[in-house]
N, C-alpha and C positions, 0 to 999 in steps of 0.2 A: 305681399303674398296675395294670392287669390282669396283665400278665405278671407283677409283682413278686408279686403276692398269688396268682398260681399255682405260680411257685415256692417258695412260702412253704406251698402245702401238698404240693408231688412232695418237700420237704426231710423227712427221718425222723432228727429227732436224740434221743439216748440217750446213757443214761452207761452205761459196761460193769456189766453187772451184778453180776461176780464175777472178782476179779484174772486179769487174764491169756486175759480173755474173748476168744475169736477172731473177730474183725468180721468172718469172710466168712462166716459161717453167718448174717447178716444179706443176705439180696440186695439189698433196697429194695423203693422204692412199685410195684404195677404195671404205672403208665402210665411209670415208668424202666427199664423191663422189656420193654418192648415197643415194636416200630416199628409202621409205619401202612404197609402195602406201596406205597398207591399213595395219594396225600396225598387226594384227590378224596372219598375215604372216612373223613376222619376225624371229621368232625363227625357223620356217624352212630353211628358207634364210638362216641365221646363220651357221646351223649344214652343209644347201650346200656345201656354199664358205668355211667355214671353214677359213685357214690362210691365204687365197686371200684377205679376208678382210683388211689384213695389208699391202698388196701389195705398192708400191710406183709408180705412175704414173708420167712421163715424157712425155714432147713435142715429145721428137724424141732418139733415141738410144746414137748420142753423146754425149746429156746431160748427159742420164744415164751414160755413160762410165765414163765421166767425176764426176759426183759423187761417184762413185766407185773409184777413182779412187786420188781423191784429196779433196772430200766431209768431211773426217773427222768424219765417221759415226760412232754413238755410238754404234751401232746395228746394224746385219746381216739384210739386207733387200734383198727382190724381187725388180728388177725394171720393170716397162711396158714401154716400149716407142710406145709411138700412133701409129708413123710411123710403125710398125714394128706389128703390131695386124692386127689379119684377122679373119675373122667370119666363124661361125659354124653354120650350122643349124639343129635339129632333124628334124631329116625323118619321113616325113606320118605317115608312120608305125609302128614307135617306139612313137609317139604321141596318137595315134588311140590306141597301144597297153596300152598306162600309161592310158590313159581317162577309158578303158575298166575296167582294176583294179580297178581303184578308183571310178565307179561307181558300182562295186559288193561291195563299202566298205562305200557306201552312200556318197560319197564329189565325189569332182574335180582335174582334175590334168591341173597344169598351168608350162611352162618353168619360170626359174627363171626371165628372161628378160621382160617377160610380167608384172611382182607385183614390178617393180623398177621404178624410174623416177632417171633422171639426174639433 
């Protein structure tokens, strides 16, 4: 079924890579990281992120190395390590410009980051 093979890839399984390895420096996949605020919105979200959604979040980069590395992954994954992310922001204009569109189209235009909670 579809649900069963999307869960099949929100699952991030690993073997610890080094005795005694602390599994909370693993968070998980994105899209287990994240609610949809208002449900209406999520199948655009979706087509967004696209395969970010399966992304693997980490505490910090040498964990990830470390799961790459001696993790035992059954599957190609993305890792994110926290430390290692830095922010983006649309510009004025290129907001001003999307709001402009989608008000000749009767809705709204919102960045992805404003319709998520953590």
């Amino acid at each position: 079924t579809l649900s069963a093979q999307l869960e099949g890839r929100l699952a991030f399984n690993y073997s610890d890579p080094v005795r005694g390895f602390d599994r909370s420096k693993v968070k998980g996949t994105v899209a287990k990281l994240i609610s949809v605020k208002q449900p209406k919105h999520s199948t655009a979200l979706e087509v967004v992120a696209g395969g970010r959604l399966y992304q693997v979040v980490v505490d910090e980069a040498i964990t990830g190395k470390a799961l790459l590395a001696k993790g035992k992954l059954k599957r190609r994954v993305t890792i994110i390590p926290l430390d290692k992310i830095q922010s983006r922001r649309v510009t004025d204009s290129t907001a001003e410009h999307a709001s402009s569109i989608a008000q000749k189209m009767g809705t709204t235009a919102n960045t992805a980051i404003e319709l998520v909670g953590f």
